[in-house]
C-alpha positions in Angstrom: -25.1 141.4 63.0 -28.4 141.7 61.0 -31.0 144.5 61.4 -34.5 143.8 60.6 -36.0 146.4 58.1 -39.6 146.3 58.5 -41.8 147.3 54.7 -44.4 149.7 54.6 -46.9 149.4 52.0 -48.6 153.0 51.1 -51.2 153.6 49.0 -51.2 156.5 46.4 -52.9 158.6 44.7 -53.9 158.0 41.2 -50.7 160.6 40.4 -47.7 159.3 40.7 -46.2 163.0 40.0 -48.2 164.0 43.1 -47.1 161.2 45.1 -43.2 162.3 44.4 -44.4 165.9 45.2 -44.3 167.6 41.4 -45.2 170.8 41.6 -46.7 170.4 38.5 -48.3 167.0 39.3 -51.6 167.6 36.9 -49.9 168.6 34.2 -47.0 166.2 34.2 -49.7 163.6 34.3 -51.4 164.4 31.3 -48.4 165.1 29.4 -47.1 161.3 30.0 -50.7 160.3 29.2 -50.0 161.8 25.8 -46.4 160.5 25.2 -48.1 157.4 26.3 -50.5 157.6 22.8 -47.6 158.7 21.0 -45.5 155.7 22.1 -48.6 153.7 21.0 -49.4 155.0 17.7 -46.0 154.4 16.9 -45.9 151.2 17.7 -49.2 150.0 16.2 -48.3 151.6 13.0 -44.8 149.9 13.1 -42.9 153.2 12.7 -39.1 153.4 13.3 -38.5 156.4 15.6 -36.7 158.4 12.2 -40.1 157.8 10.1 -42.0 159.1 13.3 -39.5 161.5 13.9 -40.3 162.9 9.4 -43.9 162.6 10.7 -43.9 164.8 13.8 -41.2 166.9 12.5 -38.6 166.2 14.8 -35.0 164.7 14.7 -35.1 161.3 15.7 -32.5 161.5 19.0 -35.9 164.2 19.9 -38.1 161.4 19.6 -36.4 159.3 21.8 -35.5 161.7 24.2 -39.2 162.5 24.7 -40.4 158.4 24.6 -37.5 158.0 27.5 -39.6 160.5 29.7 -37.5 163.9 29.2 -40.8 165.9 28.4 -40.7 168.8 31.2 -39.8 171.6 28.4 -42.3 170.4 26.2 -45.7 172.2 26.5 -49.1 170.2 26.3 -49.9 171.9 23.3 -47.3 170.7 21.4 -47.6 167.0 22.6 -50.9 167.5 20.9 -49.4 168.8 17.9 -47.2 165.7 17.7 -50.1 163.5 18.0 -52.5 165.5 15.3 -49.4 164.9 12.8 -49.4 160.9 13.8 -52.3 160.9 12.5 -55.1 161.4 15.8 -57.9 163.4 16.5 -57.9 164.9 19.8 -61.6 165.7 21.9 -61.5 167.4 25.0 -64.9 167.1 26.8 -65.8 169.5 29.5 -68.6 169.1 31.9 -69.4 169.7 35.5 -67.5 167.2 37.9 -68.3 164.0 38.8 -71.6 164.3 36.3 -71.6 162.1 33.0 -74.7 163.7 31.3 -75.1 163.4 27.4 -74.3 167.4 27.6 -71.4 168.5 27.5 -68.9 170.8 25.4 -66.3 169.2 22.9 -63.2 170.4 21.7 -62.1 169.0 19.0 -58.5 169.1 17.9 -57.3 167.5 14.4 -56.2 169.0 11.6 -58.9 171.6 11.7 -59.8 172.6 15.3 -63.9 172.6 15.5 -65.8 173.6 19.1 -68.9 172.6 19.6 -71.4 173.3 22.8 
């Protein structure tokens, strides 16, 4: 005896996290965007997870804890942190939504943090 199991095909959202019902769906988005960059600066610089890990300041089981996904206890600020020591520059642009006008307000975050309006 066979059953027939029909597929449903559903379309989500552009957040996965809000798709599974995160409460924190926004925020657990951008902070796998950012573990994201860090998994890539490491890899186009060809670090080993321990020369990463001297880099970031972090043991190197932390480092790949947090490229395995376990990043709930870790704030966005500090994924930013982790990236400024990698190396990156972070800009956060603020402006009115759905507008892309030439002005706008940067944040800048590298080793010196500069605002700008």
């Amino acid at each position: 005896m066979t059953q027939d199991i029909e597929n449903t095909i559903v379309r989500g959202s552009e957040n996965l996290f809000a798709d599974l019902g995160y409460a924190d769906a926004e925020t657990h988005l951008l902070k796998a965007g950012l573990v994201n960059r860090i998994q890539e600066v490491i890899n186009e610089q060809k670090m080993t997870q321990t020369v990463a890990a001297k880099r970031m300041g972090l043991s190197q089981p932390d480092v790949s804890r947090l490229l395995k996904g376990h990043f709930r206890d870790i704030s966005v600020e500090r994924l930013m942190r982790l990236l400024t020591r990698l190396g990156c520059e972070i800009d956060i642009v603020i402006r009115e939504q759905g507008k892309k006008t030439s002005r706008r307000n940067t944040i800048h975050l590298g080793m010196d943090v500069n605002v700008t309006a």
